[in-house]
N, C-alpha and C positions, 0 to 999 in steps of 0.2 A: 504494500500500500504506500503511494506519496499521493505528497499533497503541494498543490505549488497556487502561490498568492498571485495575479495577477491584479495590480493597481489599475483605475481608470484612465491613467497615462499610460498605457500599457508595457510600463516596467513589470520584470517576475522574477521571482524569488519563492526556491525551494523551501516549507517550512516543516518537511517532514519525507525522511524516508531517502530516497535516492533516483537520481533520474541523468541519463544519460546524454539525451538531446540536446535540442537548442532551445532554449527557454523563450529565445525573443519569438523566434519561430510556431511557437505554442502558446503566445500572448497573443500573436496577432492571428491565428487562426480561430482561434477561443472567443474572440473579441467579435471577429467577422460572423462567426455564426451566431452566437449567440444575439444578435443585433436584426439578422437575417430570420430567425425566429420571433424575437419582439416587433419586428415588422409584420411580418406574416399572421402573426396572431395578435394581433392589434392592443396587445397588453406588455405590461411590463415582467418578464418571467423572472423568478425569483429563486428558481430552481430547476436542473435539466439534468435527466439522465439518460445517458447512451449504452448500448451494450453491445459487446463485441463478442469473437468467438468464446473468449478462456477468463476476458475482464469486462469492468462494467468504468466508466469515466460520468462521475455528479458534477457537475459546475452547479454551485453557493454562490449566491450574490448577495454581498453583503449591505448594508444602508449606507454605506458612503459610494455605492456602485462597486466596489472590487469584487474580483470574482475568486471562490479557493476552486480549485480542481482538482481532486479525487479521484485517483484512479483505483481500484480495490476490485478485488475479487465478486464473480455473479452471486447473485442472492443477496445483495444487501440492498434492502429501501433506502430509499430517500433520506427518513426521518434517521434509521439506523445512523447514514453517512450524518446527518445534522448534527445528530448525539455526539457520535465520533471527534467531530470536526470541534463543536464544543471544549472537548477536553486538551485542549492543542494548545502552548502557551501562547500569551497574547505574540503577537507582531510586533517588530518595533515602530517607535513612530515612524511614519512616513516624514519623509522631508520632501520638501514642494520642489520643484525643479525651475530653473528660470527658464522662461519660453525663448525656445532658440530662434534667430533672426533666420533660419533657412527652414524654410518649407519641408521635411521629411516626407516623402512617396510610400507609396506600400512595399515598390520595391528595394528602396533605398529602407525600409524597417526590416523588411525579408532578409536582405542581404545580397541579392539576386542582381548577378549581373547582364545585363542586357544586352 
């Protein structure tokens, strides 16, 4: 099981567990869909779960908008992962970031060269 914080500025940070990838790369796919569902469903989703062959992935949204993402083994609800996610030490504070004078693309946040 991990768990990774992604911030509304879509900075992430691992807060539990271990993960290999690339975190920016799973802030901004994480970001895109879950947004593409708030759209589609004309509401604000507060909670989303995916399921895969062997795992299951919860995106938490929390009240200041960050989202944690759980990835954990099938058979566990929603609420289960909430409980879970509860007992997690807090975060640290966020620190604000100064708004950068260059415009950042999707691709130039991907990494992705053109």
């Amino acid at each position: 099981m991990n768990a990774i914080l992604i911030q509304p500025d879509g900075r992430a940070s691992l807060v539990h567990g271990e993960f290999s990838g690339d975190l920016t790369t799973i802030a901004v796919l994480t970001q895109a869909a879950v947004s593409a569902l708030d759209a589609a469903s004309g509401t604000t989703n507060t909670a989303v779960q995916c399921h895969q062959d062997h795992a299951c992935i919860t995106l938490l949204r929390d009240d200041d908008g960050a989202w944690l993402r759980v990835e954990h083994q099938r058979g566990l609800t929603v609420e289960q992962v909430i409980h879970w996610a509860e007992s997690l030490p807090p975060s640290p504070a966020v620190v604000t970031p100064k708004p950068s004078a260059r415009t950042t693309s999707l691709a130039d946040a991907m990494n992705v060269k053109l």
